[in-house]
N, C-alpha and C positions, 0 to 999 in steps of 0.2 A: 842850598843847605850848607851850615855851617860844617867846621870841621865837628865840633862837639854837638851836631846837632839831635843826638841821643839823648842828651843830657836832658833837652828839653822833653825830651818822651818818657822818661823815666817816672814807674808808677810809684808817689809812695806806700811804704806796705803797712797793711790796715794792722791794728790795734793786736788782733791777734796773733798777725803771723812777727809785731815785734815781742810779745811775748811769750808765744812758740819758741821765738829763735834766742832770748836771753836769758828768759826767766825758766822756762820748762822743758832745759834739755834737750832745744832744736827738736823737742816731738810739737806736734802739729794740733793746735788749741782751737776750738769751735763753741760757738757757740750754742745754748740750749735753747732749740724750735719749741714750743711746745709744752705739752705735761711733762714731768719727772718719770720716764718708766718703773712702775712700781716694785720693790726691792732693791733699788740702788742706793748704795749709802750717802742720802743727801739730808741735811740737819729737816724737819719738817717744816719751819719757816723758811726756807729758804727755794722746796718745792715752789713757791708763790711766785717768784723772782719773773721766769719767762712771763707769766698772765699778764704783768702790769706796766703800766708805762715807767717811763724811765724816772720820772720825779717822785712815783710812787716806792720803788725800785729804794732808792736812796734811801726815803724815809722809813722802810722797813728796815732797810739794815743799819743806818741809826739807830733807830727806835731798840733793836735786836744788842747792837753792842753799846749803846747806854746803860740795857738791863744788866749785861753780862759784866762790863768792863770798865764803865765809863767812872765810876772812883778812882782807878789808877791811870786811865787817859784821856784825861779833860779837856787838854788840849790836842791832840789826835780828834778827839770828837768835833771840837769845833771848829776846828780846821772843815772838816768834811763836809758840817753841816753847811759850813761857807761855801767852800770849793767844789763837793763833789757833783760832778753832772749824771753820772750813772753808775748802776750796779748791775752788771749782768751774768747771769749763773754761766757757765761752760763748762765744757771737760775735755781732757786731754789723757787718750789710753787710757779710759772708763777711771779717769783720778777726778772730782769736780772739784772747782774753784766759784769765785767772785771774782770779776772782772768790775776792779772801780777806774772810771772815768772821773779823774781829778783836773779842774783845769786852775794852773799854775797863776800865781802873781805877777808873770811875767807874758801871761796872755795865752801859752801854749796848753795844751791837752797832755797829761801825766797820763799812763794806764799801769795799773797795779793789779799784782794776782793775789787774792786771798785765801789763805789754805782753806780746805775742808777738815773741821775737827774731828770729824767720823772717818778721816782717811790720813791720818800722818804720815809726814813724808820726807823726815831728816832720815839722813842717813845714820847706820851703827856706826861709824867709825868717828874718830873724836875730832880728826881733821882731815879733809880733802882737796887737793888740790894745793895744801898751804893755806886753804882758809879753815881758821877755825869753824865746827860745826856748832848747835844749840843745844847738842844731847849734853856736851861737855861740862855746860854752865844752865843746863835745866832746871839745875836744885835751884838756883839765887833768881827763877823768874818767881813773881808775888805767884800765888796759889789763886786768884781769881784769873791770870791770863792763861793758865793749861789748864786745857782739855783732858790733861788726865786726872784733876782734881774730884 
């Protein structure tokens, strides 16, 4: 065994725990087994998500943000329609999300978290960290993309 023979053993870390550790505050993102426990704040199409296969999965939340949004992002839509392989519901410290499985032009697997509208989760302050926040510039998003329309 080599010096670096660790290297070779080394697990990569699955889907959720890279966006546990980037996207959602290093807390710890799981996916959802299962029915939706009932009274959780989860959009009602979205309760569907665990039941169906993963192509299914896709086409409902297409189908879902065609209705909602797909005038102002046509191309975001079709990108997905091409790209994406999966949508799977999760939660993270009872927050839920979508978990899309987008695989890239370049061959690799993207994973993206999609907020829950029924659980917003910018923060009050205008900027954190030196990044500007979305509460700042809320007003100049079109009135079909928020949730609080």
């Amino acid at each position: 065994m080599g010096v670096f023979g660790w290297l070779g053993r080394r697990r990569e870390p699955s889907k959720y725990e890279l966006l546990g550790r980037y996207t959602y505050g290093r807390r710890p993102i799981r996916p959802v087994v299962g029915e939706v426990p009932a009274g959780e704040p989860v959009p009602d199409e979205w309760r569907k998500l665990p039941l169906l296969a993963p192509v299914e999965r896709v086409e409902l939340m297409i189908s879902l943000m065609r209705r909602t949004v797909g005038e102002v992002l046509p191309q975001t839509l079709a990108y997905l329609e091409e790209h994406c392989a999966d949508a799977e519901l999760a939660v993270s410290d009872g927050r839920y999300c979508v978990v899309y499985s987008v695989d890239s032009m370049s061959g690799s697997t993207q994973y993206y978290g999609g907020g829950n509208p029924l659980q917003p989760s910018w923060p009050d302050e205008l900027v954190v960290g030196g990044i500007r926040q979305v509460r700042g510039v809320w007003d100049k998003v079109q009135v079909l993309l928020r949730a609080d329309a």
